[in-house]
PDB file of N, CA, C, O and CB in Angstrom:
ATOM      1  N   UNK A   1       0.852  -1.180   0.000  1.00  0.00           N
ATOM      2  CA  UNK A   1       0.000   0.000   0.000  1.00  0.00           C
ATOM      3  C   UNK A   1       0.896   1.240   0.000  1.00  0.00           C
ATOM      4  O   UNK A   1       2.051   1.275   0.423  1.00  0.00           O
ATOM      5  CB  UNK A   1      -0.968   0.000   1.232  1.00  0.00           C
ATOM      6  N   UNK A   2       0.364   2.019  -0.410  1.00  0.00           N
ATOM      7  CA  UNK A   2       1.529   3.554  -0.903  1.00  0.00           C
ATOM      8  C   UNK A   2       0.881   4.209   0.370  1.00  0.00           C
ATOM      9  O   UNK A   2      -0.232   4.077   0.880  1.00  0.00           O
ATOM     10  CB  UNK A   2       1.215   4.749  -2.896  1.00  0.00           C
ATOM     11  N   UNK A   3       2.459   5.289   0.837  1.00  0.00           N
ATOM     12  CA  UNK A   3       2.120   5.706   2.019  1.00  0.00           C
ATOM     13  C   UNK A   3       1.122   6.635   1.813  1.00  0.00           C
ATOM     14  O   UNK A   3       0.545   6.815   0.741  1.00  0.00           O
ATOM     15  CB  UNK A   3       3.157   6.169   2.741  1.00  0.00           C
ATOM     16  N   UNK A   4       0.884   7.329   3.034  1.00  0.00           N
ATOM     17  CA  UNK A   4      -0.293   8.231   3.382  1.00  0.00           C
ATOM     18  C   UNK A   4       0.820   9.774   3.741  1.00  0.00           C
ATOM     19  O   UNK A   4       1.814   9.964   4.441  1.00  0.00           O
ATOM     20  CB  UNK A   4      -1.439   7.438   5.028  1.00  0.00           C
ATOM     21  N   UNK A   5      -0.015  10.613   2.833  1.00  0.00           N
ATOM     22  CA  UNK A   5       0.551  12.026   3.247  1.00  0.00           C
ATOM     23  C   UNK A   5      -0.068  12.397   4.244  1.00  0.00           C
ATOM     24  O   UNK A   5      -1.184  11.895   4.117  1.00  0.00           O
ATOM     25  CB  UNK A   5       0.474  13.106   2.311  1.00  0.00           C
ATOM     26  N   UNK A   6      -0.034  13.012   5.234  1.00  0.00           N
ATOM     27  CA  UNK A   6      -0.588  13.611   6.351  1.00  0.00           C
ATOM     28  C   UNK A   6      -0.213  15.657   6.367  1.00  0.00           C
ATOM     29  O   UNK A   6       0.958  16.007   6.225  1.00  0.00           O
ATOM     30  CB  UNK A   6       0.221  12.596   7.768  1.00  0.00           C
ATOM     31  N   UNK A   7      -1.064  16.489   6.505  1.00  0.00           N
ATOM     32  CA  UNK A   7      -0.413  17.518   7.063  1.00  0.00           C
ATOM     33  C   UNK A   7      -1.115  17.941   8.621  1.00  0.00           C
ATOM     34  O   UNK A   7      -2.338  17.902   8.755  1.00  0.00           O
ATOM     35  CB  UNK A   7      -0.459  18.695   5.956  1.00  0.00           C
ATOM     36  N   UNK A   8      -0.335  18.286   9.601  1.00  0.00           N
ATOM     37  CA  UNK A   8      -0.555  18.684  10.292  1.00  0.00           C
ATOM     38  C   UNK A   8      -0.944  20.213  10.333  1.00  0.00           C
ATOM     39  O   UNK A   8      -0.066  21.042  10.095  1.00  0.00           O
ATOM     40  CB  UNK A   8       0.137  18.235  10.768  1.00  0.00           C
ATOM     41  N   UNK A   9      -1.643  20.432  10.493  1.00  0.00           N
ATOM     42  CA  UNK A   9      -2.083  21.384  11.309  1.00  0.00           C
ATOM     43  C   UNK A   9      -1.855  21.953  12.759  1.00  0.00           C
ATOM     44  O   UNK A   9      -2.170  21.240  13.711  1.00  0.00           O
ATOM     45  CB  UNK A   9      -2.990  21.136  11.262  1.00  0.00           C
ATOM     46  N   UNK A  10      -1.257  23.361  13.000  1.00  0.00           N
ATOM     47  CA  UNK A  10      -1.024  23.500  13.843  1.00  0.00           C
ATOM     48  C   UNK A  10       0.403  22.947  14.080  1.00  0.00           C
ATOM     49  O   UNK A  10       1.096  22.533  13.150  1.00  0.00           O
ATOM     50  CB  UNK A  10      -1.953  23.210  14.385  1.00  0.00           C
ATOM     51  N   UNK A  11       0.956  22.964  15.854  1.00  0.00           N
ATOM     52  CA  UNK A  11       1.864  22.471  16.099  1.00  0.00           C
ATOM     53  C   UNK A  11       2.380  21.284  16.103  1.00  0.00           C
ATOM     54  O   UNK A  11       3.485  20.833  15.802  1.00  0.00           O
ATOM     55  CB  UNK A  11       1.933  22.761  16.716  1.00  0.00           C
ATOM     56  N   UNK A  12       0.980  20.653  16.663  1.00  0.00           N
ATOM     57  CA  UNK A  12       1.048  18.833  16.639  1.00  0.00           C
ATOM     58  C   UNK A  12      -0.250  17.560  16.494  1.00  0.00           C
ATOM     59  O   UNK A  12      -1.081  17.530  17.400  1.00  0.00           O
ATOM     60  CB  UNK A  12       1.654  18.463  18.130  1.00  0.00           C
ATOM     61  N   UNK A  13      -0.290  17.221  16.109  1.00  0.00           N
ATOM     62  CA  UNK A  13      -1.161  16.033  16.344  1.00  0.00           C
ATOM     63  C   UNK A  13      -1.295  14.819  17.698  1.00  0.00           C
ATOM     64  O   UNK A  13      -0.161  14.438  17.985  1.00  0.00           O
ATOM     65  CB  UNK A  13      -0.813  15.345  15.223  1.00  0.00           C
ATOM     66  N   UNK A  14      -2.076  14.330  18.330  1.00  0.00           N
ATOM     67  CA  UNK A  14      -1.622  13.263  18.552  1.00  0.00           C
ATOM     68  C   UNK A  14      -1.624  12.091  18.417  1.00  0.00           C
ATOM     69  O   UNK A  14      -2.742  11.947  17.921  1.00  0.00           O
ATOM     70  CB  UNK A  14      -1.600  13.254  19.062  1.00  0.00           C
ATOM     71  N   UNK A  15      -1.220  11.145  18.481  1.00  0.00           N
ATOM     72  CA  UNK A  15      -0.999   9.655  18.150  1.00  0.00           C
ATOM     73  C   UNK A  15      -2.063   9.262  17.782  1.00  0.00           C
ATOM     74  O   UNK A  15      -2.086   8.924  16.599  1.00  0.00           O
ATOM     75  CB  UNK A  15      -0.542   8.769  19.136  1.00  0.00           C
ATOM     76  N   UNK A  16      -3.674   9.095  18.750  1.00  0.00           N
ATOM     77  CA  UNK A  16      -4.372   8.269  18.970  1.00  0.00           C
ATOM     78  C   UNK A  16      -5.738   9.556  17.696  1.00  0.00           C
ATOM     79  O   UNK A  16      -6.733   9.111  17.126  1.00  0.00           O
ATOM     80  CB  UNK A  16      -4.478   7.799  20.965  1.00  0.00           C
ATOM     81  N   UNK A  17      -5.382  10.667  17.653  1.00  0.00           N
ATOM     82  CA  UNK A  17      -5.771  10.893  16.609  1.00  0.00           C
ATOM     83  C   UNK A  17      -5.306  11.097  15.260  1.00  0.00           C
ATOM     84  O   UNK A  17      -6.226  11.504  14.550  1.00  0.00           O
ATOM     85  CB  UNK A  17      -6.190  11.499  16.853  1.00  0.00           C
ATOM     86  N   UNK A  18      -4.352  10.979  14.726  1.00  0.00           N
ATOM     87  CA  UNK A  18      -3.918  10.983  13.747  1.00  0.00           C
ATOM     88  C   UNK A  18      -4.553   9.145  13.112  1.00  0.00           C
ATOM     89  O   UNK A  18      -5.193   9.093  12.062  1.00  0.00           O
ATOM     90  CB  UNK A  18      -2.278  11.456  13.999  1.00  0.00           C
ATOM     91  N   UNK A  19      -4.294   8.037  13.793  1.00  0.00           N
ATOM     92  CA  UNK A  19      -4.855   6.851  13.365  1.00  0.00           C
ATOM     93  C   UNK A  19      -6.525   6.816  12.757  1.00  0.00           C
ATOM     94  O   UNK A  19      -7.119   6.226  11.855  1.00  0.00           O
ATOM     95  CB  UNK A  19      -4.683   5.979  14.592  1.00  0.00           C
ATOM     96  N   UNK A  20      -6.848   7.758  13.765  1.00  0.00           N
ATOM     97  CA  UNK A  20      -8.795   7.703  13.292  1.00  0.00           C
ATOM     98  C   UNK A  20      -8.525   9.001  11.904  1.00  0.00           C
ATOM     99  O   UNK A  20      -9.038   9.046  10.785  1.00  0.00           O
ATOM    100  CB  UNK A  20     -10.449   8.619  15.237  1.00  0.00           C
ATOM    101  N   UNK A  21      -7.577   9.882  12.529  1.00  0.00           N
ATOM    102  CA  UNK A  21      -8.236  10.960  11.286  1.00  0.00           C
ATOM    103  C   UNK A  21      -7.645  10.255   9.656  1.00  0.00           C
ATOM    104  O   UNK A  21      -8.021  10.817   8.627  1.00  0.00           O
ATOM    105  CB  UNK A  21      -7.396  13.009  11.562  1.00  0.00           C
ATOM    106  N   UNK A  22      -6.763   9.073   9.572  1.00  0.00           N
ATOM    107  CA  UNK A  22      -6.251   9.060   8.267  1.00  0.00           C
ATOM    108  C   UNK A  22      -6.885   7.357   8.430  1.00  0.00           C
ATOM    109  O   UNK A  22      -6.408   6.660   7.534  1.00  0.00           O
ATOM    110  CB  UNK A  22      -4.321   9.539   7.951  1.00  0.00           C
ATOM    111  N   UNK A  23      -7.642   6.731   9.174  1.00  0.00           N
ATOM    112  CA  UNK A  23      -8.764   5.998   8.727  1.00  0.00           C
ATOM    113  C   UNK A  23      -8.280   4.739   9.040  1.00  0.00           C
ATOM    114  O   UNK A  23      -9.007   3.784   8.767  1.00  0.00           O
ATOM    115  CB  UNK A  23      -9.201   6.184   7.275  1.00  0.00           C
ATOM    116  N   UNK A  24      -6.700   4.442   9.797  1.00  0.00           N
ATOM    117  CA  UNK A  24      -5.847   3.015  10.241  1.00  0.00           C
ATOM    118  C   UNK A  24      -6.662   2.433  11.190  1.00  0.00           C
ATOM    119  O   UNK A  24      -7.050   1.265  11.209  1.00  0.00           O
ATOM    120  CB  UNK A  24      -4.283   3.203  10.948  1.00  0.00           C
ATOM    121  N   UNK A  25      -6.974   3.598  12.228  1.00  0.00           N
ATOM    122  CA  UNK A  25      -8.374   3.270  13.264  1.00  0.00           C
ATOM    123  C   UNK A  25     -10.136   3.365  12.848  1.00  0.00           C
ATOM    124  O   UNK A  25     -10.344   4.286  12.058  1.00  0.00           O
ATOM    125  CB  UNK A  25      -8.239   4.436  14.491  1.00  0.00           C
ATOM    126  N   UNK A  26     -11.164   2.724  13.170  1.00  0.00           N
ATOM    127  CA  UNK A  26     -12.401   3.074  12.787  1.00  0.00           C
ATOM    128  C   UNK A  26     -12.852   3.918  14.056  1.00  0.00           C
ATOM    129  O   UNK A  26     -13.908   4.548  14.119  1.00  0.00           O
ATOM    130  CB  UNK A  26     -13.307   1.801  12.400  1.00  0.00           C
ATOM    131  N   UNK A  27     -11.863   3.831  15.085  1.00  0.00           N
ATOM    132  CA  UNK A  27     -12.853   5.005  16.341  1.00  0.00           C
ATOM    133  C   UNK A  27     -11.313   5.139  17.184  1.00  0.00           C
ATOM    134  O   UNK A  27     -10.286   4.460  17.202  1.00  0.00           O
ATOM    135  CB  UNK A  27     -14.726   3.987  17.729  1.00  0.00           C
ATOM    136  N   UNK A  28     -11.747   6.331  17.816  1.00  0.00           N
ATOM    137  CA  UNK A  28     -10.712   6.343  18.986  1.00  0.00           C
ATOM    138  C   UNK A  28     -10.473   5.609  19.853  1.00  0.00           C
ATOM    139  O   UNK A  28      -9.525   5.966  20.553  1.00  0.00           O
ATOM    140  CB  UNK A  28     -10.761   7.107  19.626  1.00  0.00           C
ATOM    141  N   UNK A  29     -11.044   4.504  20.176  1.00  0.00           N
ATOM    142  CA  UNK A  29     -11.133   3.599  21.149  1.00  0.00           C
ATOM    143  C   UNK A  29     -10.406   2.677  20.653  1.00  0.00           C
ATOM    144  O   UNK A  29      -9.386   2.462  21.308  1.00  0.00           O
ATOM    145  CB  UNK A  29     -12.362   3.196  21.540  1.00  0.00           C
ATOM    146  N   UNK A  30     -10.612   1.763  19.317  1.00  0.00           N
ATOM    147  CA  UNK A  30      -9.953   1.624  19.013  1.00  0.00           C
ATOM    148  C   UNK A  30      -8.378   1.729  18.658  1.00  0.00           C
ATOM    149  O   UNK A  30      -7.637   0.772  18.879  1.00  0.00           O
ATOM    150  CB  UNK A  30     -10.477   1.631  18.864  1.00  0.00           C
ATOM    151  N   UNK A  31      -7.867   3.024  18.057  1.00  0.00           N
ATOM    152  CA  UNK A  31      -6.760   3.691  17.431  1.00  0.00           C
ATOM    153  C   UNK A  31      -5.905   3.274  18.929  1.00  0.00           C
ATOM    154  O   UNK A  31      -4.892   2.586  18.801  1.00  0.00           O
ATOM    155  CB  UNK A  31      -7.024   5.573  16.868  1.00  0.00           C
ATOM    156  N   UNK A  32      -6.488   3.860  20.843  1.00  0.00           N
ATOM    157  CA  UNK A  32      -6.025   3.520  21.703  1.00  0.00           C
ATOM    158  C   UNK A  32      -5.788   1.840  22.263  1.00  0.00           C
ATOM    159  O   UNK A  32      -5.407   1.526  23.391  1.00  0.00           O
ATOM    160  CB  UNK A  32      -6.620   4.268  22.295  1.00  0.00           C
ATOM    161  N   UNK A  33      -6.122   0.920  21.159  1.00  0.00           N
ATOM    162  CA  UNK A  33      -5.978  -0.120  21.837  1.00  0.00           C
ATOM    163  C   UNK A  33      -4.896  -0.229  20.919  1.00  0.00           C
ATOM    164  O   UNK A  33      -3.781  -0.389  21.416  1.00  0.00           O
ATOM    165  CB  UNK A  33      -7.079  -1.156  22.073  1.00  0.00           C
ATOM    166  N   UNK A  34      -5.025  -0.162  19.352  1.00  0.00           N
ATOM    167  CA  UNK A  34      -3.985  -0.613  18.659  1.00  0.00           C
ATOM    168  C   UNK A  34      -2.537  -0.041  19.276  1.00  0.00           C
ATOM    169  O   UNK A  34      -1.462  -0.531  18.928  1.00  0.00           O
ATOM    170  CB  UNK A  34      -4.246  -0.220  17.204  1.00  0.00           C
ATOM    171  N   UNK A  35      -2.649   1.088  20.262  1.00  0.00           N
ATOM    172  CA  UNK A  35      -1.435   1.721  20.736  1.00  0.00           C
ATOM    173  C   UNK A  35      -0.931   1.197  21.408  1.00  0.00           C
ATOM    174  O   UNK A  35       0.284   1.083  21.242  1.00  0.00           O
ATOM    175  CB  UNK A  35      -1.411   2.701  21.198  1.00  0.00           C
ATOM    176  N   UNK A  36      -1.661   0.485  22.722  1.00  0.00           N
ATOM    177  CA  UNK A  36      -1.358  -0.284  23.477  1.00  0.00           C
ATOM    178  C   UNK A  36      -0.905  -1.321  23.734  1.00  0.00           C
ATOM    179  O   UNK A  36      -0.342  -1.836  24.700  1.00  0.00           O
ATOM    180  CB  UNK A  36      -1.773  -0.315  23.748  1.00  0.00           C
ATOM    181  N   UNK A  37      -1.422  -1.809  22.043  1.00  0.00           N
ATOM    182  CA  UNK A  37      -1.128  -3.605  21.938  1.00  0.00           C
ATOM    183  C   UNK A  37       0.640  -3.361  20.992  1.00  0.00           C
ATOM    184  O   UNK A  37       1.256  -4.275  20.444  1.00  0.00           O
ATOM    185  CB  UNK A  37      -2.921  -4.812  20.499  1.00  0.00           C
ATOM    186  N   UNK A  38       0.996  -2.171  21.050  1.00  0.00           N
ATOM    187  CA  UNK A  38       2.444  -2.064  20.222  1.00  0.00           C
ATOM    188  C   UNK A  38       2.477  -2.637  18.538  1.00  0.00           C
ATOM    189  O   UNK A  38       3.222  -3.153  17.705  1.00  0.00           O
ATOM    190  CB  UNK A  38       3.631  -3.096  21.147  1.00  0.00           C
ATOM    191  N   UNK A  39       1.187  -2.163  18.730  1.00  0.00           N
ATOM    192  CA  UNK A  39       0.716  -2.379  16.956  1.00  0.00           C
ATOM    193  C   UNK A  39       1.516  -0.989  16.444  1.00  0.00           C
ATOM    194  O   UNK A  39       1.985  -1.214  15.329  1.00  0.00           O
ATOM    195  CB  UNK A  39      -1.486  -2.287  16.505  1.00  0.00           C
ATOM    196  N   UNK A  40       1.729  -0.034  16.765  1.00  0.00           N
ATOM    197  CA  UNK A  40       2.024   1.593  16.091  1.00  0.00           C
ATOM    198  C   UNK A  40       3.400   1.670  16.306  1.00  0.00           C
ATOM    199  O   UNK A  40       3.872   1.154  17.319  1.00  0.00           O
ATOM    200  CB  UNK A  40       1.213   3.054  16.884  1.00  0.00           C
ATOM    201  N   UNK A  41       4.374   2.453  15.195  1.00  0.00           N
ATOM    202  CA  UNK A  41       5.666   2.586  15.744  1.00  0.00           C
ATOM    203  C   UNK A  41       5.620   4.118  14.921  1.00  0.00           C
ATOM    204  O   UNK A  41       5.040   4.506  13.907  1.00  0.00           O
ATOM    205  CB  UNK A  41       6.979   1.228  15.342  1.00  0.00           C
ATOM    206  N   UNK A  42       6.408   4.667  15.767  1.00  0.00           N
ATOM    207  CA  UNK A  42       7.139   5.687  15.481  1.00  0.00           C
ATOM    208  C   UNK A  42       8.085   6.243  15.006  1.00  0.00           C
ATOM    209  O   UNK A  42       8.795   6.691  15.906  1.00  0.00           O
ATOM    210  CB  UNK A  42       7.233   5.922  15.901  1.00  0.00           C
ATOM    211  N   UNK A  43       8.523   6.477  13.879  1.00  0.00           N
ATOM    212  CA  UNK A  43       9.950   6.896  13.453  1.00  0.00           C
ATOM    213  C   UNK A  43      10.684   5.434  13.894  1.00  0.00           C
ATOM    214  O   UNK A  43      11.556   5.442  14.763  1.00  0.00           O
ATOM    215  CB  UNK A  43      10.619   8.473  14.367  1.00  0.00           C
ATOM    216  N   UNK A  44      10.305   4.297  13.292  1.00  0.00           N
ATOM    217  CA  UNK A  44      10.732   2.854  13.561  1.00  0.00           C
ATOM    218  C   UNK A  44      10.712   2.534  14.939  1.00  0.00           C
ATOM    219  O   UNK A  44      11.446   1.585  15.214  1.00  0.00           O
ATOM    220  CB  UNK A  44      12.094   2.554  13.066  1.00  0.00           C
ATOM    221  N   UNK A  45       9.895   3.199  16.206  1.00  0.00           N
ATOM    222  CA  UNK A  45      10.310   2.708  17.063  1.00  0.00           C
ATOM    223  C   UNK A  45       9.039   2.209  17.686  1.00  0.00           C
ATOM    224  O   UNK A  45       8.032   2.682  17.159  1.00  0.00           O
ATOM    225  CB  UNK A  45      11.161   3.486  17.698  1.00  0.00           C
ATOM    226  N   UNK A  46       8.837   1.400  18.643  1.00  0.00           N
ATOM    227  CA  UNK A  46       7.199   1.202  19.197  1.00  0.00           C
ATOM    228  C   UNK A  46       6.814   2.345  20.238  1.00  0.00           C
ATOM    229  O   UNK A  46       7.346   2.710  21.286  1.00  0.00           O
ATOM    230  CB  UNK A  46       6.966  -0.397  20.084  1.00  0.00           C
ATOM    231  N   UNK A  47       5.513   2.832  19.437  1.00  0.00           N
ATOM    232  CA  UNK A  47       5.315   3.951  20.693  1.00  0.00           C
ATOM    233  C   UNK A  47       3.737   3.549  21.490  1.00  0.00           C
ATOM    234  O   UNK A  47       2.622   3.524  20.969  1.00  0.00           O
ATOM    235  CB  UNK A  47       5.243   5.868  19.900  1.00  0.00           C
ATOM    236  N   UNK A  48       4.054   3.315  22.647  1.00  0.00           N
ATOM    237  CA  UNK A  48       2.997   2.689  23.594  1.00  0.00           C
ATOM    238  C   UNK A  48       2.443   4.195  24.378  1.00  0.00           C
ATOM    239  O   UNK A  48       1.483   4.057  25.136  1.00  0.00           O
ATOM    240  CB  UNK A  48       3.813   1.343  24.839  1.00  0.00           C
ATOM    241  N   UNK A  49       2.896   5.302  24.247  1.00  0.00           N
ATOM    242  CA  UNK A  49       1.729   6.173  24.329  1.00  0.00           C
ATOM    243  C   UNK A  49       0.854   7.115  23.912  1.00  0.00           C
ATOM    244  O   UNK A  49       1.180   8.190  23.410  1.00  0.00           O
ATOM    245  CB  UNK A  49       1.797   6.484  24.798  1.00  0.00           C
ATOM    246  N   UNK A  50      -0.473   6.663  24.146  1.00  0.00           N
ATOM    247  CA  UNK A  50      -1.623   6.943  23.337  1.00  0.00           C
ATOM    248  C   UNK A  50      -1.492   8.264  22.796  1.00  0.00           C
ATOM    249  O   UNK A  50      -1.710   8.484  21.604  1.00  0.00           O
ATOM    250  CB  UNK A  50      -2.881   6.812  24.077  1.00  0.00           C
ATOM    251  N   UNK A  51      -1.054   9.400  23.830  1.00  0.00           N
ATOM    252  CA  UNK A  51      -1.291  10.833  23.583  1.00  0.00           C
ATOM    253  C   UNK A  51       0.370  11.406  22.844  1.00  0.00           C
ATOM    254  O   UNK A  51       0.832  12.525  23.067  1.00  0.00           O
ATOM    255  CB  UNK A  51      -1.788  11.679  25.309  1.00  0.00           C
ATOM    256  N   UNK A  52       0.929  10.539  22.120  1.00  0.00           N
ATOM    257  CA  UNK A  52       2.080  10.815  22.211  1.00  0.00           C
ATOM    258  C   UNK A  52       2.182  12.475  21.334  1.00  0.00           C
ATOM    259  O   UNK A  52       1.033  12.807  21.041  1.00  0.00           O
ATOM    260  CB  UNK A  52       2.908   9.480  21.640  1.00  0.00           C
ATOM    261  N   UNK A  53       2.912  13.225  21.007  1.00  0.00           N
ATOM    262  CA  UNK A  53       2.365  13.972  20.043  1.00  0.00           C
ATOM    263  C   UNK A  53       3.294  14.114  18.882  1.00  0.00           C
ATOM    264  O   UNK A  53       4.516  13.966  18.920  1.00  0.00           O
ATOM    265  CB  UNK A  53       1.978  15.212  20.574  1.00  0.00           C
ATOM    266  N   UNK A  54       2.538  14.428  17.810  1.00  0.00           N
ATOM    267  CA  UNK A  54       3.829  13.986  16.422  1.00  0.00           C
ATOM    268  C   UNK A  54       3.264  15.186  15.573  1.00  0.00           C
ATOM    269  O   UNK A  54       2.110  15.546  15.345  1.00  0.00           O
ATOM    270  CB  UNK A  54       3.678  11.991  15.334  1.00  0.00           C
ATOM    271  N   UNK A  55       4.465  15.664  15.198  1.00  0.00           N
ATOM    272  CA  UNK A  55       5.219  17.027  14.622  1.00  0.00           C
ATOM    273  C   UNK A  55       5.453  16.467  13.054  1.00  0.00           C
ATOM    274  O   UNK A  55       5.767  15.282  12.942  1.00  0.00           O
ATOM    275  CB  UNK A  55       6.955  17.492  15.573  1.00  0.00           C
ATOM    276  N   UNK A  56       5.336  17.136  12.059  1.00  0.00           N
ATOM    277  CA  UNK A  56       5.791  17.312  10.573  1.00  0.00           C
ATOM    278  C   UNK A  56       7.351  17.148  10.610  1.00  0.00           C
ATOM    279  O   UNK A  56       8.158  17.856  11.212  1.00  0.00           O
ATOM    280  CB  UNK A  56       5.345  18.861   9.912  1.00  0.00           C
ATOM    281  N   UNK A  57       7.617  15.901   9.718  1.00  0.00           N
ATOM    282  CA  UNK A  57       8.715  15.370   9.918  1.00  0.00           C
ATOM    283  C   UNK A  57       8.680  13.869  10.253  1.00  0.00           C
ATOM    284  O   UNK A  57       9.347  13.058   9.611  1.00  0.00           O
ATOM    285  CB  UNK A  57       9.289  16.099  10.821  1.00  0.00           C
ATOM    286  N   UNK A  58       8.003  13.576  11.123  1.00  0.00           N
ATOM    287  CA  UNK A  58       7.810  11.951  11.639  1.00  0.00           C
ATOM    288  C   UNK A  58       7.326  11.043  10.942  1.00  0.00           C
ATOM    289  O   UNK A  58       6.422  11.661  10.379  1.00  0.00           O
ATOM    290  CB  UNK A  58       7.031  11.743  12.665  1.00  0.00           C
ATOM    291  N   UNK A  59       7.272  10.010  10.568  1.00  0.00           N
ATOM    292  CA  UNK A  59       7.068   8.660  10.375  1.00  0.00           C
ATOM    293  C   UNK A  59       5.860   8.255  11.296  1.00  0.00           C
ATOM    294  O   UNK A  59       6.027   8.547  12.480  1.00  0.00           O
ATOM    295  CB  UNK A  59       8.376   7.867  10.670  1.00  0.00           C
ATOM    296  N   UNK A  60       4.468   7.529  10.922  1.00  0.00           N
ATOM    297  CA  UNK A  60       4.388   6.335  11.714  1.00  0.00           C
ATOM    298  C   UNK A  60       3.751   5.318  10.601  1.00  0.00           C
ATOM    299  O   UNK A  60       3.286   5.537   9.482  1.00  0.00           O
ATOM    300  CB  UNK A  60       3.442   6.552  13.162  1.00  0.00           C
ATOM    301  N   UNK A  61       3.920   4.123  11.359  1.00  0.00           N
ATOM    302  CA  UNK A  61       3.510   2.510  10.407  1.00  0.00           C
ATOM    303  C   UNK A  61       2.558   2.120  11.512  1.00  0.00           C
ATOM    304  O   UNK A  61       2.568   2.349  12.721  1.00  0.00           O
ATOM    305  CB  UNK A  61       5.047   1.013  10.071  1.00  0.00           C
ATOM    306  N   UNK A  62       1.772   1.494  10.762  1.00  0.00           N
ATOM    307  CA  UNK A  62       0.872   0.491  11.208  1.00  0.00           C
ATOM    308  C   UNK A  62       0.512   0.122  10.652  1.00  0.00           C
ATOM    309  O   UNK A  62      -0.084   0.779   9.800  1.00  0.00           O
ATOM    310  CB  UNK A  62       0.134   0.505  11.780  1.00  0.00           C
ATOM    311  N   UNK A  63       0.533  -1.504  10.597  1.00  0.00           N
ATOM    312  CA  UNK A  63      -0.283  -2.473   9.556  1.00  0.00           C
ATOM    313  C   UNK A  63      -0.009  -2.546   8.069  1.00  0.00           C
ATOM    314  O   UNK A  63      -0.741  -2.940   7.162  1.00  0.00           O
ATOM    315  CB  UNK A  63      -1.690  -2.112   9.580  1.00  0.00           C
ATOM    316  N   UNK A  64       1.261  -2.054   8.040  1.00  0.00           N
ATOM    317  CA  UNK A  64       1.985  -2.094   7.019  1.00  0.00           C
ATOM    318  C   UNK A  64       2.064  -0.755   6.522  1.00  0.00           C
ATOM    319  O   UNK A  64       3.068  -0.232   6.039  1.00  0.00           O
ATOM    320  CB  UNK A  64       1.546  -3.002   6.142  1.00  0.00           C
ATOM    321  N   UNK A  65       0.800  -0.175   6.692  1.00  0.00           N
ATOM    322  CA  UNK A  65       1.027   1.269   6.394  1.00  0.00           C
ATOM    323  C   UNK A  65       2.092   2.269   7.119  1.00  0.00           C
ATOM    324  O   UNK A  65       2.318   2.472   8.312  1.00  0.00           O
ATOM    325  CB  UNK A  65      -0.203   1.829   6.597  1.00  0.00           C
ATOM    326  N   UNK A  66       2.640   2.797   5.964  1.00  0.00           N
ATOM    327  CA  UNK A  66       3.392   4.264   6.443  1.00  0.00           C
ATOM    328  C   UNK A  66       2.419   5.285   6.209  1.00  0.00           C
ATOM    329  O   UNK A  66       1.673   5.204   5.233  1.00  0.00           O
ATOM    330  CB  UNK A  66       4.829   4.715   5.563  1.00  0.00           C
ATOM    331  N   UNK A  67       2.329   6.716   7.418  1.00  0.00           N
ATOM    332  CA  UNK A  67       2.154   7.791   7.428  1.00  0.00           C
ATOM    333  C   UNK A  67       3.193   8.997   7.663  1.00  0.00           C
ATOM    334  O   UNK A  67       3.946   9.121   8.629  1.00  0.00           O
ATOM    335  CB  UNK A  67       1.352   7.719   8.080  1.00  0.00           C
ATOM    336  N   UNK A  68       3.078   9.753   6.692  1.00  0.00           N
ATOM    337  CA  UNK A  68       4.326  10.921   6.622  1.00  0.00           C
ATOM    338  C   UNK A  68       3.680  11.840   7.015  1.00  0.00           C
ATOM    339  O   UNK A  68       2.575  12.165   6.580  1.00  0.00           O
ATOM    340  CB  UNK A  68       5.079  11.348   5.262  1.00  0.00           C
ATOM    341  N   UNK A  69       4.444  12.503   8.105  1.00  0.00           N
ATOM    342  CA  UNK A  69       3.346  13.898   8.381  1.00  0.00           C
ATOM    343  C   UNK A  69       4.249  15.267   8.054  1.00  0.00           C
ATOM    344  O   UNK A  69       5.447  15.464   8.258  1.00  0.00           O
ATOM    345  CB  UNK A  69       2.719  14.014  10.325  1.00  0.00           C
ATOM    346  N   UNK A  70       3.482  15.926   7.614  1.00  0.00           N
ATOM    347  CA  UNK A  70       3.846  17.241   7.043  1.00  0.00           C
ATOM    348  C   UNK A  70       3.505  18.663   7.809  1.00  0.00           C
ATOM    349  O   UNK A  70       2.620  18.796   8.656  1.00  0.00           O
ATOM    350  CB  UNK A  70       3.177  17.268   5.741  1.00  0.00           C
ATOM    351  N   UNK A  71       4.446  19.762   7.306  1.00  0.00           N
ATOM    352  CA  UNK A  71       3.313  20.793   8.168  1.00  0.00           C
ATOM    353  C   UNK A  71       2.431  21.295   7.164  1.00  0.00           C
ATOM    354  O   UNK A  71       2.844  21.442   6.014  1.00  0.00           O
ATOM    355  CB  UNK A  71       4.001  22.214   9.003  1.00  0.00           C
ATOM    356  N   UNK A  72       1.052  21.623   7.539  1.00  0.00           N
ATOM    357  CA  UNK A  72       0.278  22.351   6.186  1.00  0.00           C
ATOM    358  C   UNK A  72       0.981  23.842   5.875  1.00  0.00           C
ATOM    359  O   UNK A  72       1.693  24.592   6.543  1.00  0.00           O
ATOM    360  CB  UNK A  72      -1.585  22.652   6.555  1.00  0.00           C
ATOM    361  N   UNK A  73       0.435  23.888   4.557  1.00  0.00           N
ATOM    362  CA  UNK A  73       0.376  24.786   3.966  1.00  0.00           C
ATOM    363  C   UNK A  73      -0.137  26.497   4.495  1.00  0.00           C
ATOM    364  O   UNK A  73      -1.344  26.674   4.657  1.00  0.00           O
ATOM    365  CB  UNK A  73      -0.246  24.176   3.136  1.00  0.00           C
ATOM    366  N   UNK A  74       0.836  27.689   4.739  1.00  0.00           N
ATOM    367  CA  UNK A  74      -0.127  28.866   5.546  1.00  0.00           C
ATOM    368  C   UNK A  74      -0.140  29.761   4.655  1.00  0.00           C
ATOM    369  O   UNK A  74      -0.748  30.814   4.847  1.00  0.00           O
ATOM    370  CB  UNK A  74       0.366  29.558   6.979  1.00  0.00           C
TER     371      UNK A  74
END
């Protein structure tokens, strides 16, 4: 699957929403379990917390998917 562009908005995103807003999660409840279960990594690394927050520039995978996050456009 071809990665996912992301732009952030603002300063940061966090973890457990960035999964629901680009659709890896179907709910937040979810997106927080897949976090938990060390399904999500970060810039290759496993990130086990939910609220983590991720900046334009970062990496995350899950489920084979890559997400690139960007800063938007001002």
């Amino acid at each position: 699957m071809p990665p996912i562009d992301f732009e952030v908005r603002g300063e940061h995103i966090t973890l457990d929403k960035l999964l629901k807003a680009t659709g890896l999660a179907p709910s937040g409840g979810q997106a927080k379990a897949m976090i938990g279960a060390g399904a999500v990594k970060v810039d290759g690394q496993t990130e086990l917390r939910k609220t983590c927050k991720l900046r334009a520039g970062q990496r995350v995978s899950c489920g084979g998917v890559e997400v690139r996050l960007s800063a938007a456009a001002t």
